[in-house]
C-alpha positions in Angstrom: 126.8 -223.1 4.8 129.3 -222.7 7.8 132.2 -220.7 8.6 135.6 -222.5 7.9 138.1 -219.5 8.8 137.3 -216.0 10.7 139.3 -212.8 11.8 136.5 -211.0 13.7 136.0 -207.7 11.6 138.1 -208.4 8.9 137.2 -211.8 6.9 135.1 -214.7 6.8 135.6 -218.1 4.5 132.3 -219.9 4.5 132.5 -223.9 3.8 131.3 -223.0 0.0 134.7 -221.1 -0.5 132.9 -217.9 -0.4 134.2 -215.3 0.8 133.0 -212.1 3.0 135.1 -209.4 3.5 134.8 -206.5 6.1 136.6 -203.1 5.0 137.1 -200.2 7.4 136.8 -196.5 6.4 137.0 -196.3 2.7 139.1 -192.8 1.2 138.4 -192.0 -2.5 140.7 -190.8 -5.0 140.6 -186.8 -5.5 142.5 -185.0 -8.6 142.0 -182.3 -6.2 145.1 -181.5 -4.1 144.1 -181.4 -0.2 147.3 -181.6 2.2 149.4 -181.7 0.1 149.0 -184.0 -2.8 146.1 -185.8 -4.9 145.8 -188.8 -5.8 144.2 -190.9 -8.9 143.2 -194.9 -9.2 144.5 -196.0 -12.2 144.0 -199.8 -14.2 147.4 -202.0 -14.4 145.0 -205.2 -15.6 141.6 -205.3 -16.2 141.4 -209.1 -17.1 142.8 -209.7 -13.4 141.3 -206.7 -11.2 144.7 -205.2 -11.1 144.6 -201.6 -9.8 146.8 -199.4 -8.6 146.7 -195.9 -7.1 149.3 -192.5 -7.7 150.1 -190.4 -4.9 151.2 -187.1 -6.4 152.8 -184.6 -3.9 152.3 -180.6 -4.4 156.2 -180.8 -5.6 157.8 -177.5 -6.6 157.8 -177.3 -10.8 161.4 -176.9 -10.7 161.4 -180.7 -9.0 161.2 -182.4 -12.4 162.3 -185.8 -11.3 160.6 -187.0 -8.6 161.7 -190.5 -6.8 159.2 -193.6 -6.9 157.8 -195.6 -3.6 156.0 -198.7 -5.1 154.1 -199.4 -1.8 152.3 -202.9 -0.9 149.3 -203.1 1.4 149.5 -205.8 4.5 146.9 -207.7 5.9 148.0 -211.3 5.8 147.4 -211.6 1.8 143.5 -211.9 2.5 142.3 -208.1 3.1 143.6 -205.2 2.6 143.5 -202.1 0.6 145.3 -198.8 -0.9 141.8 -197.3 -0.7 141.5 -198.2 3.4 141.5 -194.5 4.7 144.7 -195.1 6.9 146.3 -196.3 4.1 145.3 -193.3 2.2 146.1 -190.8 4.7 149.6 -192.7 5.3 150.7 -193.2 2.0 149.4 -189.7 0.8 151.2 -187.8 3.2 154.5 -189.7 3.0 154.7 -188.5 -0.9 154.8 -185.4 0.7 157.5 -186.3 3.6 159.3 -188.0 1.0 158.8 -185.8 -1.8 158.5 -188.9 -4.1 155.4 -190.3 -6.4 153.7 -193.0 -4.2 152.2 -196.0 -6.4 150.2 -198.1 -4.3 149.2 -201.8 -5.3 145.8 -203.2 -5.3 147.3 -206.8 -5.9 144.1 -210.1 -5.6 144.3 -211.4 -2.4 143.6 -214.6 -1.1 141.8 -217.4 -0.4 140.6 -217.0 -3.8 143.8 -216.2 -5.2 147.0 -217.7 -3.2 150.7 -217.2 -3.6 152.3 -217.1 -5.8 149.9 -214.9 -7.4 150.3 -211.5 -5.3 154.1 -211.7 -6.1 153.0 -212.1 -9.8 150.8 -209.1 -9.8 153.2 -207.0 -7.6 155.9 -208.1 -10.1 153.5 -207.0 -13.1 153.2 -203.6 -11.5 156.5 -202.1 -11.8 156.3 -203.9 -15.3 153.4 -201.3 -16.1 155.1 -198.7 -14.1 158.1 -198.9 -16.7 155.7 -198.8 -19.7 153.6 -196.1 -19.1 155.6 -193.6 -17.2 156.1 -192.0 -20.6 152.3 -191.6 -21.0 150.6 -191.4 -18.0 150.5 -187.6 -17.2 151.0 -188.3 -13.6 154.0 -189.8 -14.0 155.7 -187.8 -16.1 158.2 -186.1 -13.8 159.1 -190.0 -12.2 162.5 -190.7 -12.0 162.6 -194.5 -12.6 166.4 -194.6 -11.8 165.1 -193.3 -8.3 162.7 -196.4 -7.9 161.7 -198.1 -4.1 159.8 -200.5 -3.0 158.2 -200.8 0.0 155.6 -202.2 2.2 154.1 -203.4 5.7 153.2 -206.8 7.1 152.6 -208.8 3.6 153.3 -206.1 1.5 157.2 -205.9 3.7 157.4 -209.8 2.2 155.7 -208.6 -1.0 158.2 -206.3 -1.3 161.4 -208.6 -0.9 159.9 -211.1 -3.5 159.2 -208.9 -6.2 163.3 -207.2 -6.1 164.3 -211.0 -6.7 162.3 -211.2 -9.2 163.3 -207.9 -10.4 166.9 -208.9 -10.6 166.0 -212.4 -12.0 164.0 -210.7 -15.0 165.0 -206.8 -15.4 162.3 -206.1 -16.0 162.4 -202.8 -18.9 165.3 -202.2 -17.4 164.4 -201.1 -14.3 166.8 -201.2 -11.5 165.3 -201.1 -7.5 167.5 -198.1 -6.0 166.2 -199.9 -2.3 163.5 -201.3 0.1 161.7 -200.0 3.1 159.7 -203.3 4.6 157.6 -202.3 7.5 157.1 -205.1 10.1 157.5 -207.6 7.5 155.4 -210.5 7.5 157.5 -214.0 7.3 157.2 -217.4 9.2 158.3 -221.0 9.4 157.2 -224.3 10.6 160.0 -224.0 13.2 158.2 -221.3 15.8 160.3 -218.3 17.4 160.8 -218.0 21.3 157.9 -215.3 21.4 155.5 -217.4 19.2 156.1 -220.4 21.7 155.8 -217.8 25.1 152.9 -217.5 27.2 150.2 -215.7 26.4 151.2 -215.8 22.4 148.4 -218.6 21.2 146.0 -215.8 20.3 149.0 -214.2 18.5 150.2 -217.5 16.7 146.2 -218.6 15.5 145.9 -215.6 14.0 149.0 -215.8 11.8 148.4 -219.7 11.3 145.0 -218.1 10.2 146.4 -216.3 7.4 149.0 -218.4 6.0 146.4 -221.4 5.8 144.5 -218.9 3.8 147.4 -217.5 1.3 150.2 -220.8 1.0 149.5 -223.0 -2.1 147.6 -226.1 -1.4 149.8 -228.7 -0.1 152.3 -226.3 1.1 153.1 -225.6 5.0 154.8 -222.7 6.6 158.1 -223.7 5.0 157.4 -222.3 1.6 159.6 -220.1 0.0 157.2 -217.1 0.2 156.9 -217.8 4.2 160.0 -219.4 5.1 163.0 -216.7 3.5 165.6 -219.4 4.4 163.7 -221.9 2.0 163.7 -219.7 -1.1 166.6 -220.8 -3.4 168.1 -217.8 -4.6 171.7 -217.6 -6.2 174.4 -215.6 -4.8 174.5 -213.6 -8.4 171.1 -212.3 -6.8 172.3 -211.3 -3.2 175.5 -209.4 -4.9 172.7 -207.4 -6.9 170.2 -207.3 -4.5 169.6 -203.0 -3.2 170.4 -201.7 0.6 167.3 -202.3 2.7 166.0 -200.8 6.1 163.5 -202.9 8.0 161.5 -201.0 10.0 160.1 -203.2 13.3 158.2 -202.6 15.8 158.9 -203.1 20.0 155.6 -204.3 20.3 155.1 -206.3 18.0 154.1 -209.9 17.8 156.5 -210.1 14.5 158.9 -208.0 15.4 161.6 -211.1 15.7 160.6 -212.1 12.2 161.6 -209.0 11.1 164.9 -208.9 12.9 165.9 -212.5 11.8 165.2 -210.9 8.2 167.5 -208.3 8.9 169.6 -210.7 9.8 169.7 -213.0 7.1 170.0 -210.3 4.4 173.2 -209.2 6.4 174.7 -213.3 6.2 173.7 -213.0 2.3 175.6 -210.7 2.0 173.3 -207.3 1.1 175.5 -204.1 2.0 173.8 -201.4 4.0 171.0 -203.3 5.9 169.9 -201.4 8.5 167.2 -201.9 11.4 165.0 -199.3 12.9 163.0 -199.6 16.0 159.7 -197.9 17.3 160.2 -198.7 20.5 156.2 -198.4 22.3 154.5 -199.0 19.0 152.6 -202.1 17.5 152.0 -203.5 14.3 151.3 -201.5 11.5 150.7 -198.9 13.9 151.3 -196.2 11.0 147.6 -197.5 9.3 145.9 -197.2 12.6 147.5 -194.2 13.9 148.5 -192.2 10.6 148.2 -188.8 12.0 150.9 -190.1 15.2 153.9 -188.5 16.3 155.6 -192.3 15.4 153.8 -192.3 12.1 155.3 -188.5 10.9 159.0 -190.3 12.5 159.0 -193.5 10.7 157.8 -191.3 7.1 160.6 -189.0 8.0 162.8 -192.2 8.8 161.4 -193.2 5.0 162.5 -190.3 3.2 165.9 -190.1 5.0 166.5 -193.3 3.5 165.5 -192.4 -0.2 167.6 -189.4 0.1 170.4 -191.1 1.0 171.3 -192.5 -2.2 
């Protein structure tokens, strides 16, 4: 049995079509409230390994209605996890930055489960969200009328997949208020300037890596979940579609992908797409570094945004 696909540290595919896995530091949920908030895994799916897990900030009990982040991990579509302790740390603390309920997505990742099937579950999420906010005790001061989605790397392109489907479906009802996509996570067959620079073939294996692993069999780089300019969406859906801010990063290998996204939102026609700039940081930087100076700006950045409406 041989190795067919690797990212040192992070994943092997072995010729079988087994699959090892290598997880960081792994945070548990705690009903207990430390910094701030507490948090609690719940079950969206059992048949399909669909979890989820609540971010509840120490909110003031006069704050009865609380705003919504439904957050999406990264990591390519192939690793990744809520319960990653930077993710944890990240995603508890900005409930309390943002003074909203953070719902984080455990969504199956591939090889052993390839798109479409992460925007399915992402999609079913919010579906649950909607049903059980009336009965789910931690949800019972969400404000579903105050609902975002967000996400970094995959979970940026999770993010923008699942409010199409959203406005294709309605789902309960349920209207996105916006997106926050953190150095989202897009390609194409055709490559950028950077991906064809010097010094970028490390950079460019890597992602080819991960969309071989993820894209449907027998599709290339110009599928609709890769390649945005592919995906046929009508201009019904761009009129509907909520005010984003893509959050990039200066030193990031994707950080043109995410600008072209700007872009292309802003040709579609979307009103108040905005881009925002860390300068000297890297990707995902706010997973590796969640106690930063640049991670405590880009959760305030966050919350400006869901205040703002």
């Amino acid at each position: 049995m041989s190795i067919v696909a690797e990212a040192p540290g992070y994943i092997q595919v072995f010729s079988d079509g087994s699959v090892k896995r290598f997880a960081p530091e792994i945070a548990s949920a705690s009903s207990e409230s430390a910094n701030g908030y507490k948090s609690k895994d719940v079950i969206i799916d059992p048949s399909r390994a669909l979890t989820a897990r609540i971010f509840l900030p120490d909110a003031p009990t006069s704050a009865n209605h609380l705003p919504v982040i439904v957050y999406f991990h990264g990591g390519g579509f192939s690793i990744g996890s809520t319960m990653w302790l930077g993710y944890h740390n990240f995603l508890g603390d900005l409930s309390v930055a943002s003074q909203s309920i953070v719902f984080s997505v455990d969504y199956r990742l591939a090889p052993e489960n390839k798109l479409p099937i992460a925007y399915d579950d992402c999609y079913s999420s919010v579906e649950w969200l909607r049903n059980m906010v009336s009965s789910e005790p931690w949800l019972k001061r969400a404000d579903l009328s105050c609902l975002f989605l967000s996400g970094d790397s995959a979970g940026g392109n999770i993010a923008h997949q699942v409010a199409i489907k959203a406005i294709h479906y309605k789902p309960c009802n349920v209207t996105i208020k916006g997106l926050l996509s953190i150095h989202p996570y897009f390609g194409s067959e055709k490559r950028t300037d950077r991906e064809m620079g010097d010094g970028a073939e490390g950079d460019v294996a890597m992602n080819d890596l991960f969309w071989g692993l993820s894209l449907p069999e027998g599709s290339n780089r110009d599928y609709f979940g890769c390649n945005f300019e592919m995906d046929e969406v009508s201009t019904v859906v761009w009129q509907q579609f909520p005010k984003v801010v893509v959050f990039v990063a200066g030193l990031d290998f994707l950080k043109e992908r995410g600008v072209m996204y700007a872009e292309f939102l802003k040709r579609k026609g979307v009103k108040g797409v905005k881009l925002v700039e860390a300068d000297e940081e890297s990707h995902i930087f706010h997973v590796f570094r969640p106690e930063s100076e640049a991670t405590h700006l880009l959760q305030k950045q966050m919350s400006d945004f869901i205040h703002s409406f």
